[in-house]
VMD Tcl script that draws the C-alpha trace (Angstrom):
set ca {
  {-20.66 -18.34 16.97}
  {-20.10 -16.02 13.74}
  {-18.93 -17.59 10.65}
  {-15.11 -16.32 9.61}
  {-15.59 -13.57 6.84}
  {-13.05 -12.70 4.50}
  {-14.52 -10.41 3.42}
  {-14.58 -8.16 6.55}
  {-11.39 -6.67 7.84}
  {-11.27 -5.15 10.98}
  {-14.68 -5.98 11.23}
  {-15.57 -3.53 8.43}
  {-16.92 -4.40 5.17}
  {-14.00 -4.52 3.20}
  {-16.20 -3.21 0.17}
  {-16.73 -0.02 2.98}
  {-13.12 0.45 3.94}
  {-11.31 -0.15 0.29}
  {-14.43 2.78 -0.53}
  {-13.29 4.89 2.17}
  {-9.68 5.12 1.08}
  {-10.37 5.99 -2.22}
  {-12.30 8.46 -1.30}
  {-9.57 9.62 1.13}
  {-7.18 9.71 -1.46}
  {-9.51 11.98 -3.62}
  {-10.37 14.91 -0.72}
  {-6.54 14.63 0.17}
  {-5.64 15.81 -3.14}
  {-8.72 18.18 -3.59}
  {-10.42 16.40 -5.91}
  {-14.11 16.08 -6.65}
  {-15.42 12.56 -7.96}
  {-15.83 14.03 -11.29}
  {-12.43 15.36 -11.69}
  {-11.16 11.51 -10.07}
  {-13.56 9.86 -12.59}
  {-12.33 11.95 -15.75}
  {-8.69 10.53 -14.63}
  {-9.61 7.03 -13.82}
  {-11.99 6.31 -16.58}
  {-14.79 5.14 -14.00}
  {-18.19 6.79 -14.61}
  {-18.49 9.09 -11.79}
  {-21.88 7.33 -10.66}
  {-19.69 4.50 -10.36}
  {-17.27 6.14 -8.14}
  {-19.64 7.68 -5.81}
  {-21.23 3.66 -5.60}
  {-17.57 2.32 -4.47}
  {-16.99 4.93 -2.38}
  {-20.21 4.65 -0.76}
  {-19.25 0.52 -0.25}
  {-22.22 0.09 -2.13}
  {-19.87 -1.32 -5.15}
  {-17.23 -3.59 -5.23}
  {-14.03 -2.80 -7.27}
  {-12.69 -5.33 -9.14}
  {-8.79 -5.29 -9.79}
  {-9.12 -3.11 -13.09}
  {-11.01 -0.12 -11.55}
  {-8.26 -0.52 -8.51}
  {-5.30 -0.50 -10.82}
  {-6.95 2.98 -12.66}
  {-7.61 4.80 -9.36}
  {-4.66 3.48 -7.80}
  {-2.52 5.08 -10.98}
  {-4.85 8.29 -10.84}
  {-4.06 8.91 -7.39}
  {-0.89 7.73 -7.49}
  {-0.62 5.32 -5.04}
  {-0.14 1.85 -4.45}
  {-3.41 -1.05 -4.73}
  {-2.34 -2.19 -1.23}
  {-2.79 1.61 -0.32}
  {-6.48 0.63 -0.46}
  {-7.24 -2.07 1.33}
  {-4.83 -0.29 4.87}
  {-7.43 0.59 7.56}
  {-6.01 2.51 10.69}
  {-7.33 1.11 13.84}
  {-8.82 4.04 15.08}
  {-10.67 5.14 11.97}
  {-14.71 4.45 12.04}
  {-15.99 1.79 10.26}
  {-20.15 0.51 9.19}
  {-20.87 -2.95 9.23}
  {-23.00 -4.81 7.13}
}
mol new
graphics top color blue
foreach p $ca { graphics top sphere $p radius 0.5 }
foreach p [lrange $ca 0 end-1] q [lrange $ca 1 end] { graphics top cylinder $p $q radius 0.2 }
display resetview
């Protein structure tokens, strides 16, 4: 029997899906991880790394993208059923 995970949702890697959405917010709006990073603060390696899932964000780099892209924190960490997800 698996052990209960927090941190997977959906059975994601919740590292992978907050990633994805920030990413998502930065193609929606046209912008390139430089142009995210320069309004963030966040090195842009550092970006690509939590994008990737490869990086965890703590709360400060959340609050800056979440006020760069203008959207809420929780915005982040919403995962549509039907969206593709890699597990770790």
């Amino acid at each position: 029997m698996r052990e209960y995970n927090p941190a997977m949702l959906y059975g994601c890697s919740l590292d992978y899906t907050v990633g994805s959405r920030i990413a998502l917010g930065r193609i929606v709006r046209g912008w390139t991880i430089d142009q995210l990073a320069g309004r963030s603060g966040i090195d842009p390696s550092t970006l690509s790394q939590i994008e990737g899932g490869t990086l965890r964000a703590g709360g400060h780099r959340l609050y800056c993208l979440a006020r760069a892209l203008g959207l809420p924190v929780a915005w982040f960490f919403m995962l549509p059923k039907q969206q593709a997800c890699k597990t770790k």
